[in-house]
C-alpha positions in Angstrom: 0.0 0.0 0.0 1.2 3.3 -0.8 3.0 5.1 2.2 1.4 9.0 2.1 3.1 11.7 4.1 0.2 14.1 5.0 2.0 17.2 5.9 1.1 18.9 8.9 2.3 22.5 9.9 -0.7 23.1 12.0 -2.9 24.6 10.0 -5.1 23.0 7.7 -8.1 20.2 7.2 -5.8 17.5 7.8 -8.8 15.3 9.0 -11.1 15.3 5.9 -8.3 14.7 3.8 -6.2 12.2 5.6 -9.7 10.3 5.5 -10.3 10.8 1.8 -6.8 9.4 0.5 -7.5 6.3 3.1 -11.0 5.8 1.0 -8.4 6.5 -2.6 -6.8 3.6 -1.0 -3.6 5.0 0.9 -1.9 4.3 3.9 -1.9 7.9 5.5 0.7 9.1 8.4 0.6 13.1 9.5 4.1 14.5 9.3 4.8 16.7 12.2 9.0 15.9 11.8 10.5 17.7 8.9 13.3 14.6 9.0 10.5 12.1 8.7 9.3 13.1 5.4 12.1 11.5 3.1 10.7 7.9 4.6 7.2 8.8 2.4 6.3 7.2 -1.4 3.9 10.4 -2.1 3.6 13.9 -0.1 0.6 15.4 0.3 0.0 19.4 1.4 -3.3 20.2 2.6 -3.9 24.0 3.3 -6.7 25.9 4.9 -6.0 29.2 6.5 -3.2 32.2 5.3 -0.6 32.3 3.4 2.5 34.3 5.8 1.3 31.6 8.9 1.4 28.7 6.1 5.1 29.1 5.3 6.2 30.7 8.3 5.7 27.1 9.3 7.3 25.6 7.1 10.4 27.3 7.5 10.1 27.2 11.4 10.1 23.6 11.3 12.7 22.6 8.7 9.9 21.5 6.6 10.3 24.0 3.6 14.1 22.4 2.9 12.8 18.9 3.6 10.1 19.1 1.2 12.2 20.7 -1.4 14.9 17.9 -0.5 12.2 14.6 -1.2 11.0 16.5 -4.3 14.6 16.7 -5.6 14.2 12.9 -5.4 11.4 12.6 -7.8 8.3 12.3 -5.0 5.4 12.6 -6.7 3.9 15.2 -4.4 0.0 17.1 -4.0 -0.9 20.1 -3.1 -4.3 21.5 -1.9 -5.6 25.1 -2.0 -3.4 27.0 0.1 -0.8 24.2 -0.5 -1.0 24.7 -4.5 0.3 29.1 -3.3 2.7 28.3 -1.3 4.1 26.8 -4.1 4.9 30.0 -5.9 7.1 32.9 -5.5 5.4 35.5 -4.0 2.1 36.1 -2.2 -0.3 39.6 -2.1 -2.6 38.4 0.3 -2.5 41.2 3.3 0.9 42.4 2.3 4.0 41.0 -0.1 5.3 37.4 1.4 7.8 35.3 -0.5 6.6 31.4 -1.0 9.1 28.6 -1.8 9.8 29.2 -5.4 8.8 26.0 -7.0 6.5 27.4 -9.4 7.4 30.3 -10.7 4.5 33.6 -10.3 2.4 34.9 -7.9 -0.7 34.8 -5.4 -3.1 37.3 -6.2 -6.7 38.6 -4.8 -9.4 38.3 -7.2 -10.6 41.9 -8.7 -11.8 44.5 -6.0 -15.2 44.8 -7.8 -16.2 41.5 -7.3 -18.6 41.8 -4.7 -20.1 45.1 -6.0 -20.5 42.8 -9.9 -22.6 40.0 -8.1 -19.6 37.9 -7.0 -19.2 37.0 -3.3 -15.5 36.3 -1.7 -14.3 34.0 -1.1 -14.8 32.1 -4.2 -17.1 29.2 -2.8 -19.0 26.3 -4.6 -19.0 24.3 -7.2 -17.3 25.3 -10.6 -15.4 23.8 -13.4 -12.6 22.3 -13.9 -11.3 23.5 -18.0 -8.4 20.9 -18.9 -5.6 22.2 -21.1 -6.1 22.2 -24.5 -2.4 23.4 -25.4 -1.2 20.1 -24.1 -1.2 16.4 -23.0 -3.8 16.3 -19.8 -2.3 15.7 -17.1 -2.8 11.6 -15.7 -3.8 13.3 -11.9 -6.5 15.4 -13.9 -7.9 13.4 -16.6 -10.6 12.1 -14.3 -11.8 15.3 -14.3 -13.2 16.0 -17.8 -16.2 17.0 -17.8 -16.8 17.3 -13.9 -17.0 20.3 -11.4 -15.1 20.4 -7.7 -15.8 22.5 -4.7 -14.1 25.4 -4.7 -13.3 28.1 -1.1 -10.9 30.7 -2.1 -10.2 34.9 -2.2 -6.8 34.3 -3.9 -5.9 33.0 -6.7 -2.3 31.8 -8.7 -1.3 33.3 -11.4 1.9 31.4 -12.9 4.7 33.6 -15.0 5.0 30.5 -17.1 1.5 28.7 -18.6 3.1 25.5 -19.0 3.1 25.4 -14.9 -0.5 25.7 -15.9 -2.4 22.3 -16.4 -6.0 23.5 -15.8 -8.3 26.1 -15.5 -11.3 27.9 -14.0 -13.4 31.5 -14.0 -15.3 32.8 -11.6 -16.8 36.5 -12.5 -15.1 36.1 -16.1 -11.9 36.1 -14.3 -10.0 33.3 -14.9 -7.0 31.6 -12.6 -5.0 28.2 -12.1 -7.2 25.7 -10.9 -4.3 23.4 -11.0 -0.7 24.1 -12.0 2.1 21.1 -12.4 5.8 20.8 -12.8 7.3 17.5 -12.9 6.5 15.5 -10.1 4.5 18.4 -8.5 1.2 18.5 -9.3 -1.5 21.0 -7.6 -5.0 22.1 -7.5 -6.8 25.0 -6.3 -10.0 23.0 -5.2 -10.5 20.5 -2.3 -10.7 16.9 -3.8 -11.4 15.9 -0.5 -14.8 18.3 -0.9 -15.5 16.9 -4.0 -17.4 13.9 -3.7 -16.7 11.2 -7.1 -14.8 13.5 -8.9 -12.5 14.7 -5.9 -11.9 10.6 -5.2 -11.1 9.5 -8.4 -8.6 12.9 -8.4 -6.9 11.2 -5.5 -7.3 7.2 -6.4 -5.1 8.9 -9.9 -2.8 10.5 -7.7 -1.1 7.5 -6.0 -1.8 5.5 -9.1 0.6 8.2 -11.0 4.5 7.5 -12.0 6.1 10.9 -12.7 
């Protein structure tokens, strides 16, 4: 059975999503030990809450290096809402905070006239899910054709680079990342563990993948 390292920096539904890679069929342990996470087949990052406390954690702990380290390695690796931002370089959500750099752009607030248009933040529901027609889909996402996933977000990533970019979404005609990919990264902006059949077959594809 595959051996999942479900990161946890204190923040975050670890619970709901520990519970829904079990069902995908893995064997889940909650890293708390940034030396601990190199003993792990796939790494997951789960994120609920803001960005500055998110990696502040990471770093705190060692975590940040540790995860870059077992990525290095070619561990396929997940991450989850606030886990896909931290990914990137930079955050604007309540000020300018640097992420850890593995996919190059930036985290950014949707428009400021949102709410006065008709459209409430955060971002929350159900919403598609717009595969990449520029390239290959991606083996993680291809479940996902045709399907919509549960969405609760009031940023957004914006990769420099739209190859990082391996799917899509809109919400008030503004359009953002709803899952970006590099290698043996792969990450959405949704909750899988939210998203009933389509979130599980996500996951069952994720420990099923060989990068």
């Amino acid at each position: 059975m595959t051996k999942i390292g479900l990161i946890n920096y204190g923040m975050g539904n670890l619970h709901s999503v520990a519970k829904a890679l079990e069902k995908a069929g893995g064997k889940v342990a909650l890293v708390s030990d940034a030396a601990d996470l190199k003993h792990y087949d796939r790494i997951v990052l789960p994120g609920v809450g803001a960005f500055r406390d998110c990696t502040s954690a990471l770093k705190n702990s060692g975590m940040d290096i540790a995860l870059k380290e077992a990525l290095a390695t070619g561990t396929p690796f997940l991450g989850i809402c606030l886990g896909m931002q931290v990914l990137m370089d930079v955050s604007y959500e309540f000020g300018r905070y640097p992420g850890l750099g593995l996919i190059p752009g930036a985290v950014k607030h949707f428009p400021a006239d949102h709410p006065e248009r008709g459209f409430k933040i955060p971002h929350m529901g159900w919403n598609d899910v717009i595969l990449s027609s520029q390239k290959e889909t991606h083996p993680v996402l291809a479940v996902l054709a045709g399907q919509q996933v549960y969405y609760v977000h009031s940023y957004c990533c914006m990769p420099s680079d739209n190859n990082h970019v391996l799917a899509a979404c809109s919400y008030g005609e503004h359009p953002f990342a709803a899952a970006i990919g590099s290698d043996n990264i792969v990450a959405v902006q949704f909750h899988p563990e939210k998203s009933q059949r389509a979130g599980l077959a996500m996951l069952e594809a994720f420990l099923q993948w060989k990068p």
